[in-house]
C-alpha positions in Angstrom: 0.0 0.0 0.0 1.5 3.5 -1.2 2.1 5.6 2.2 0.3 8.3 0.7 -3.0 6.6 0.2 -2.3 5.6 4.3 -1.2 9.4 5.1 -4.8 10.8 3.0 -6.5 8.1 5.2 -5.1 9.1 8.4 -5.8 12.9 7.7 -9.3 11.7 7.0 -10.0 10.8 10.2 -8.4 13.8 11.3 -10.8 15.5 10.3 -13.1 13.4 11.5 -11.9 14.1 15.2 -12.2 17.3 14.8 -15.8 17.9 13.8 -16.6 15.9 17.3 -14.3 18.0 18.9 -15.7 21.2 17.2 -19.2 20.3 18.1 -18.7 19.2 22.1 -16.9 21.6 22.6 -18.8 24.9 22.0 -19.4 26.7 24.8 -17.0 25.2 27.2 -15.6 26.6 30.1 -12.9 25.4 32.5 -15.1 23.4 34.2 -16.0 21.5 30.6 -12.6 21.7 30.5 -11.9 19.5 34.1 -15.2 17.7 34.6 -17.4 17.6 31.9 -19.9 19.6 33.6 -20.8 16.5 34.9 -22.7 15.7 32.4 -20.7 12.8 30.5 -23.3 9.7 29.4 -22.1 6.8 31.5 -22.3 4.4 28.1 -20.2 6.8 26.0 -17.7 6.9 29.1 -17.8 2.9 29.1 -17.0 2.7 25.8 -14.3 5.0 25.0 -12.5 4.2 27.9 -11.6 0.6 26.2 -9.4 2.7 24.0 -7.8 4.5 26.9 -7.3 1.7 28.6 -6.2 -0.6 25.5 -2.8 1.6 24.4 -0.7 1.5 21.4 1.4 -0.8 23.4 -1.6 -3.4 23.7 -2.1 -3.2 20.3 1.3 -4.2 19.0 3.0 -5.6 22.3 -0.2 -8.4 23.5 -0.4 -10.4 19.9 3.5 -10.0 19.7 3.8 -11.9 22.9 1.1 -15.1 22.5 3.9 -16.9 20.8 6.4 -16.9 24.0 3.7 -16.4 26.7 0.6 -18.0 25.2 -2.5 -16.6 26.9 -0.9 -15.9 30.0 -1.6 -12.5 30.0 -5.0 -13.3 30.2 -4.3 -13.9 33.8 -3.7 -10.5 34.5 -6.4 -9.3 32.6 -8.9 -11.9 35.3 -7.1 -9.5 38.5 -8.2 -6.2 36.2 -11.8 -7.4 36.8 -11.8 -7.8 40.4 -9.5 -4.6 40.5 -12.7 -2.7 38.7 -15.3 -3.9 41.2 -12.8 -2.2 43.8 -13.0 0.8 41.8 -16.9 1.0 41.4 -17.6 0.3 45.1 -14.8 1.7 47.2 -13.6 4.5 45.4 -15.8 6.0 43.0 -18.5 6.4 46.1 -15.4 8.4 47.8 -14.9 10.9 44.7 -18.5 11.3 44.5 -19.1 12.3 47.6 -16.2 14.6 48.5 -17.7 16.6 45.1 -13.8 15.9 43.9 -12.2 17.9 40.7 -9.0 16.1 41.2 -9.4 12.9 43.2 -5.3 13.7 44.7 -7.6 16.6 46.5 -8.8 13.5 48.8 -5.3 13.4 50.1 -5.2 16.8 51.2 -8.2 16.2 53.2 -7.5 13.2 55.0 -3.5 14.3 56.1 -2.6 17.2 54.7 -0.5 19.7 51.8 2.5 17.8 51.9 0.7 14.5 51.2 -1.6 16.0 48.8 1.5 17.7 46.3 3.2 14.1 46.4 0.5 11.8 45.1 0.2 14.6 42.4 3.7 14.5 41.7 3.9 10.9 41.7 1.1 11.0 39.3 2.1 13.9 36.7 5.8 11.8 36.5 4.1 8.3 36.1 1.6 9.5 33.7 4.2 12.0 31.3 6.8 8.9 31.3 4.0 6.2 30.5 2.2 8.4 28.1 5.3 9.4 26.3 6.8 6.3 25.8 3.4 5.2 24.3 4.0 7.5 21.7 7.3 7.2 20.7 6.7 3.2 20.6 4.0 4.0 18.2 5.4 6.6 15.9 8.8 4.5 15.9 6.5 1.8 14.2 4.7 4.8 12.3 8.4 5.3 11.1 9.8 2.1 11.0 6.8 1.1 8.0 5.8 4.4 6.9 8.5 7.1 6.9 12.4 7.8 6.1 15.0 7.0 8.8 16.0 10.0 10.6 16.0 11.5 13.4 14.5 15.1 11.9 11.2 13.2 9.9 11.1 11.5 13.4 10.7 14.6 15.0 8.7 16.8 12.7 5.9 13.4 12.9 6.5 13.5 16.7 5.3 17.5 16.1 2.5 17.1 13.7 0.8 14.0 16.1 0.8 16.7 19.3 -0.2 19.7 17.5 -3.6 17.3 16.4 -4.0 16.1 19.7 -3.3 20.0 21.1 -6.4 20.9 18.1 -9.1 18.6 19.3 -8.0 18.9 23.1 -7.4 22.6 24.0 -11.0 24.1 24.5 -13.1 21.3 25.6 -10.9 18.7 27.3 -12.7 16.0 29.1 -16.1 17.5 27.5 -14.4 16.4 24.0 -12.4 13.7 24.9 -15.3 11.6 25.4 -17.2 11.7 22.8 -13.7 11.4 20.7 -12.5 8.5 22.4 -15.6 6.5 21.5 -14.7 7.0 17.6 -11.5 6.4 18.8 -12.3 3.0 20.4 -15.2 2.1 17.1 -11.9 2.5 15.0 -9.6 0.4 17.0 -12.0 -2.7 17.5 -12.8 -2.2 13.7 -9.1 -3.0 13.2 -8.7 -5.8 15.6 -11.8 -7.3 14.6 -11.0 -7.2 10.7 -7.4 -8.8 10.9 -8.4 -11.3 12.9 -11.4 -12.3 10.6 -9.6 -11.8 7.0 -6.1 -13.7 8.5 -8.6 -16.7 9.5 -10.4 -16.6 6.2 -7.2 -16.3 4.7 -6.0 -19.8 6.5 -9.4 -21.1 5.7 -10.4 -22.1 9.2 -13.8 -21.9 11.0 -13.9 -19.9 14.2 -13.7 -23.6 16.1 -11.2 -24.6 13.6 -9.3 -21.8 14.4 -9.3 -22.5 18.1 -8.6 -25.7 17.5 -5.2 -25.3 15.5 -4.7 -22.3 18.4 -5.0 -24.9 21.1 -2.8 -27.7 19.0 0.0 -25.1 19.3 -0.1 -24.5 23.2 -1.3 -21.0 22.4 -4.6 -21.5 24.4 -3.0 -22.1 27.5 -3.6 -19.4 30.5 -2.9 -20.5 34.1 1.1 -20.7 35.2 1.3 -22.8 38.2 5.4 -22.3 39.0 5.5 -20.0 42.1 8.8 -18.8 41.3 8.4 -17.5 38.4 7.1 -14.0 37.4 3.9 -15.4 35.5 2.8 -17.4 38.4 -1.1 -16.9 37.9 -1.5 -16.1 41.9 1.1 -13.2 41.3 -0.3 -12.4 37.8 -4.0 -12.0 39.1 -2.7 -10.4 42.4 -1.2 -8.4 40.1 -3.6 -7.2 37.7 -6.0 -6.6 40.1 -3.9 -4.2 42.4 -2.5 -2.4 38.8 -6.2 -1.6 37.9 -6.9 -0.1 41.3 -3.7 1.8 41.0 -3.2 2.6 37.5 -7.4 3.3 37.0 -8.6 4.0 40.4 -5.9 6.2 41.6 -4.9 7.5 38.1 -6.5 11.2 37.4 -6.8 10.6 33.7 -9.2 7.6 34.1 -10.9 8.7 36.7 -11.7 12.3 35.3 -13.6 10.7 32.8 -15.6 8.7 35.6 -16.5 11.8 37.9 -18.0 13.2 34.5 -20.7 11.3 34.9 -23.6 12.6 36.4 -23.7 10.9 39.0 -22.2 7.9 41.3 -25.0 5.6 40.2 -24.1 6.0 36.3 -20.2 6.1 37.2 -20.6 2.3 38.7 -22.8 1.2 35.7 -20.1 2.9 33.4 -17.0 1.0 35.6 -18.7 -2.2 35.4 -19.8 -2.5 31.9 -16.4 -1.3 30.8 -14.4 -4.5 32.8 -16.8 -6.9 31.1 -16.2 -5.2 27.6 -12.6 -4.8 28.2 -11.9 -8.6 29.3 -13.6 -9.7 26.1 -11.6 -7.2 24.0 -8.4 -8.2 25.8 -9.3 -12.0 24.9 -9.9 -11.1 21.5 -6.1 -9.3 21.2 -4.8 -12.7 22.3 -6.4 -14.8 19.4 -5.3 -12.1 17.3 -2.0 -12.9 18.4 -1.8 -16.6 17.9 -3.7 -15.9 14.3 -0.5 -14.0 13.1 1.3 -16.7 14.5 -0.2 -19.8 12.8 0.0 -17.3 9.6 3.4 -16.8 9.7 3.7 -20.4 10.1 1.7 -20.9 7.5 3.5 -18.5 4.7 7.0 -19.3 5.9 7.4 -15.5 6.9 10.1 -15.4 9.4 9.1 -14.1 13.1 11.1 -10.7 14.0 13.2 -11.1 16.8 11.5 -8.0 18.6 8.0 -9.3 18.6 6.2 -6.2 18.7 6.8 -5.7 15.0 5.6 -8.7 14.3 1.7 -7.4 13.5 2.9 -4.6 11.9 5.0 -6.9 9.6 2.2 -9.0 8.5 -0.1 -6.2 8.1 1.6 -3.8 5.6 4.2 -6.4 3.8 1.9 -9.5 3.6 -1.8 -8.5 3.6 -3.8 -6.3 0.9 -3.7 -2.2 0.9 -6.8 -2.1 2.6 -6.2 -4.6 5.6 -2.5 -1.8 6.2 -4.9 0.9 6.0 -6.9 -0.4 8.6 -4.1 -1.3 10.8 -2.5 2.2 10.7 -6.3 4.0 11.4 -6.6 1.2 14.5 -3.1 1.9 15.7 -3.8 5.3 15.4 -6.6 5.0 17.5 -5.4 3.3 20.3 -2.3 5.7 20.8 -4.6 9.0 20.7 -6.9 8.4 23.5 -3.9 7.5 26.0 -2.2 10.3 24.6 -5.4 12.9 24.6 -6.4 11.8 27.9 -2.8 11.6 29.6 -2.2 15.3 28.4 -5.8 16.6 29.7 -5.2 15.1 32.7 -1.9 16.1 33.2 -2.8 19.8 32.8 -6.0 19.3 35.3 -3.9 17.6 38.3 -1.2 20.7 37.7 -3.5 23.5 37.0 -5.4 21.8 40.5 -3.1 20.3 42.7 0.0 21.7 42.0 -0.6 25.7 40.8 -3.7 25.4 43.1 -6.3 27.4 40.7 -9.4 26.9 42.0 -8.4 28.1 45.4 -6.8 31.4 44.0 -8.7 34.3 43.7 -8.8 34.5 39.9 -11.0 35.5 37.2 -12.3 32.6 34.8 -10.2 34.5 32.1 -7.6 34.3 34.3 -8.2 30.5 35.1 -8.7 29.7 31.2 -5.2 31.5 30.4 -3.4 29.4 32.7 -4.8 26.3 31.9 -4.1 27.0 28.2 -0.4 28.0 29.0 0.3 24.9 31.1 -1.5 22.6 28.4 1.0 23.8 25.8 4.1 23.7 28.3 2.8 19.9 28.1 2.9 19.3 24.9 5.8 20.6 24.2 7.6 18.8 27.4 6.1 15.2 25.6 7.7 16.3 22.7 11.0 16.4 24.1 10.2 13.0 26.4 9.5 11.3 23.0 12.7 13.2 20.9 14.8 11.7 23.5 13.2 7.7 23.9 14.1 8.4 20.2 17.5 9.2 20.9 18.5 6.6 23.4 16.3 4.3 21.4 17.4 1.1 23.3 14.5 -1.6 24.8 16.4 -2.3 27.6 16.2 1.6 28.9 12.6 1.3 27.8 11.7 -1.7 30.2 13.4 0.0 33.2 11.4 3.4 32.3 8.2 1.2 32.4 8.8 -0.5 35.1 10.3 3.1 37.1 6.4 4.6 35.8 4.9 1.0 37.4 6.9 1.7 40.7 5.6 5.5 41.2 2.0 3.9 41.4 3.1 1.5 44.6 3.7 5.0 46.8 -0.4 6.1 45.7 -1.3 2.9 46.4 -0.1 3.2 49.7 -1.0 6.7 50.7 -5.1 5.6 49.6 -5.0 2.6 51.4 -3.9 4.1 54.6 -6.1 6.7 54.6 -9.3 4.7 53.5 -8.8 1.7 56.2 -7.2 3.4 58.9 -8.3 6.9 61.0 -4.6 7.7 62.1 -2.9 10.7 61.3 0.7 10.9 60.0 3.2 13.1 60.1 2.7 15.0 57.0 5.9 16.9 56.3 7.4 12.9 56.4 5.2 11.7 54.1 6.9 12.7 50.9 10.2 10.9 52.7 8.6 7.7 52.9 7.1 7.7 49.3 10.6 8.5 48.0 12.5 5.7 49.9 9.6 2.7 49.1 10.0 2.4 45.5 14.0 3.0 45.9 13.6 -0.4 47.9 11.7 -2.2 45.8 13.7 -1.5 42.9 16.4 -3.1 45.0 14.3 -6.1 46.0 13.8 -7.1 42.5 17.4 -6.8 41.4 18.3 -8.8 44.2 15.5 -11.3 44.9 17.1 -14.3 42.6 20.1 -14.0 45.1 17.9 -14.7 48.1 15.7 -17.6 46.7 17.4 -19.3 43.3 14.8 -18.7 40.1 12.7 -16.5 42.3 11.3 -13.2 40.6 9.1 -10.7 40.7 5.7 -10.2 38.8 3.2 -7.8 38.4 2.4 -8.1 42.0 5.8 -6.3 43.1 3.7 -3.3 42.8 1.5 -4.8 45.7 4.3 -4.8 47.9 5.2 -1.4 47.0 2.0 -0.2 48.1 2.6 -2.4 51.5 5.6 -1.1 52.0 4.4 2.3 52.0 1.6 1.6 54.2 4.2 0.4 56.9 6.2 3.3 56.1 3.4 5.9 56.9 2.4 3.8 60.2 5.8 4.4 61.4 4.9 7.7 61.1 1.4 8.3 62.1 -0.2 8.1 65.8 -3.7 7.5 67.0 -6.9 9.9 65.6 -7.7 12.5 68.1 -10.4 10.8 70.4 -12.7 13.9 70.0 -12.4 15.1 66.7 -11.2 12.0 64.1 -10.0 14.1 60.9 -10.9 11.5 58.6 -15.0 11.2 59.9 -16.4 13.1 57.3 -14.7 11.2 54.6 -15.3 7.8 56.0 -18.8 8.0 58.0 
């Protein structure tokens, strides 16, 4: 396929974005902007958060890995479920009823300033590295398929991708980002859908046939049952489950979308719906993966050795024009609404939590200038975040940045936790000690652990302990509530 029949395709949708954008987002004001006005349809929310939660990195990275892993991942994906369930009945009925803009607000309430500015922090660094390195994996296979080498085309696609995302983002933000991340999703599942249906017609195999071959190769297979390993299905469900409340439930950028429903009742519905859609789309990525598999088998095309590339191979070398069209549009898609979101977030939580506007005595104006100046101060910083991945451009340093953005979650993890199941008070100018010192730990712990048990290692669930860890750390600091006045009864009772 010619890459400028793929480049007129991707500016058509484009432009579809931005008619959505253009039309929810007239009228907005800054607290369109933050919240929605509250007024976000719980089924739209649902929906469009699949593509949020579904990254460029799912889209390329979970197929690439059925032929190493099988369906293992789909043990993770089992701990995401319970992990939502958590969310809709623990925390969501917290954000709801403390009226929160920015759920990092709830710390502030329950210990303190100090507490409050660190879970922000730890959020705005997690979010930029994770939301960054999302796009430079994706425009590095936009590159690697589509565009010269070089370091400048590189950049000047990096540039072009913001400045759309900037267009369809600046004036309404969460107002717009809904209603353009359920395109965004429609297009993506369009995608997954189509490849995995033309690659099975294409090996001339039933659906049952299909699973039947998949099984024959060992692909099928889910549960791991050696504890020592990382993929140990305990630690991989464990794992999942305490990610999802972590990386959804404490994450501004997924929950913004859920407090912009109009209420808590809608917000559950939308939570719960979502984790049923998402583990069947998440199953579905999986077969995809051991499709491309059985069809490289099949048409002696050799596996690449970095296995991410692997569906982007097959798609624009080894499949007709239209099936690479459709595979750019749906990797487009599921970049943009962790990118869109991850940027409006990131400009609510510092705009909030960290420059404190909505506490300042500021005109609207005012409000809406600053917001638009730290918005573009964000773009540009994730353009230099995704020049320089570029420029190191070296999977090792990418793993350790992933798992550095994994380990800033364990320190929220623990700071929630402690203040929703205890009433003691902590020490609040130590707090930001302790969440600095936990994760230093742990990133110890799991480049030492083999040394202490032989073949043992870490999964998914080292973020558990993170969180643990930082829960112990904060009791060492805290004391008994004040028998009188508890400073937590209003947000507990």
């Amino acid at each position: 396929m010619s890459p400028t029949w793929i480049a007129v395709s991707i500016f058509v949708y484009f432009i579809f974005l931005f008619v959505i954008a253009w039309i929810t987002s007239r009228n907005a004001n800054n607290d369109a902007f933050f919240r929605g006005n509250k007024a976000s349809p719980w089924y739209i929310v649902a929906y469009g958060m699949i593509g949020t939660s579904l990254s460029g990195i799912t889209f390329i990275s979970v197929p690439g890995k059925v032929g190493v892993a099988h369906f293992a991942y789909f043990q993770v994906v089992l701990g995401y479920l319970i992990g939502y369930f958590v969310i809709a009945f623990i925390l969501l009925p917290l954000y709801y009823k403390l009226n929160l803009t920015s759920i990092y607000t709830y710390l502030q309430k329950r210990f303190g300033n100090h507490t409050y500015k660190t879970g922000a922090s730890f959020f705005i660094l997690s979010r930029t590295l994770g939301a960054t390195l999302r796009l430079y994996l994706v425009i590095n296979v936009l590159q690697l398929f589509l565009l010269p080498e070089g370091l400048g085309y590189y950049t000047v696609a990096s540039f072009i991708i913001l400045v759309m995302i900037l267009l369809y983002t600046f004036k309404g933000g969460v107002k717009s980002i809904v209603w353009t991340d359920m395109l965004q999703t429609t297009f993506m599942l369009l995608a997954l859908v189509t490849c995995v249906w033309f690659i099975k017609n294409e090996l001339h195999l039933s659906f049952g046939g299909l699973m039947t071959s998949l099984k024959a190769k060992g692909y099928t297979e889910v549960f791991m049952t050696d504890w020592l390993k990382g993929n140990y299905f305990l630690k991989q469900i464990l794992g999942g489950m305490f990610i999802t409340i972590s990386m959804t439930g404490l994450d501004q950028e997924m929950m913004q979308k859920n407090i912009s429903c109009k209420n808590l009742g809608e917000a559950q519905k939308n939570m719960i719906t979502f984790s049923f859609i998402l583990l069947l789309v998440n199953l579905i990525f999986l077969v995809l993966g051991g499709v491309l598999y059985l069809y490289a088998t099949a048409e002696n095309i050799p596996v690449p050795v970095l296995t991410d590339n692997l569906f982007p191979t097959i798609a624009m070398h080894y499949l007709p024009g239209f099936i690479s069209i459709i595979f750019v549009i749906g990797l487009i898609s599921a970049l943009f609404p962790s990118a869109d979101g991850a940027l409006t977030a990131l400009t609510s939580s510092i705009c909030i939590d960290i420059l404190g506007i909505k506490d300042k005595e500021m005109t609207e104006k005012q409000r809406t200038k600053t917001r638009l100046t730290v918005h573009f101060i964000m773009a540009f910083v994730f353009l230099l975040f995704v020049i320089g991945f570029k420029i190191l451009n070296k999977q090792a340093i990418i793993d350790l940045l992933l798992k550095i953005a994994g380990y800033t979650y364990g320190p929220l993890l623990g700071l929630f936790m402690f203040g929703i199941l205890t009433k003691r008070n902590i020490k609040d100018n130590l707090s930001p000690v302790v969440c600095l010192i936990v994760p230093v730990i742990c990133f110890i712990a799991d480049k030492n652990c083999d040394k202490c048990i032989p073949g043992f290692s870490f999964g998914p669930e080292l973020l558990l302990w993170n969180g643990l860890l930082t829960f112990a750390g904060l009791w060492l600091i805290s004391s008994p509530p004040n028998p009188v006045i508890s400073p937590d009864s209003e947000l507990l009772n």
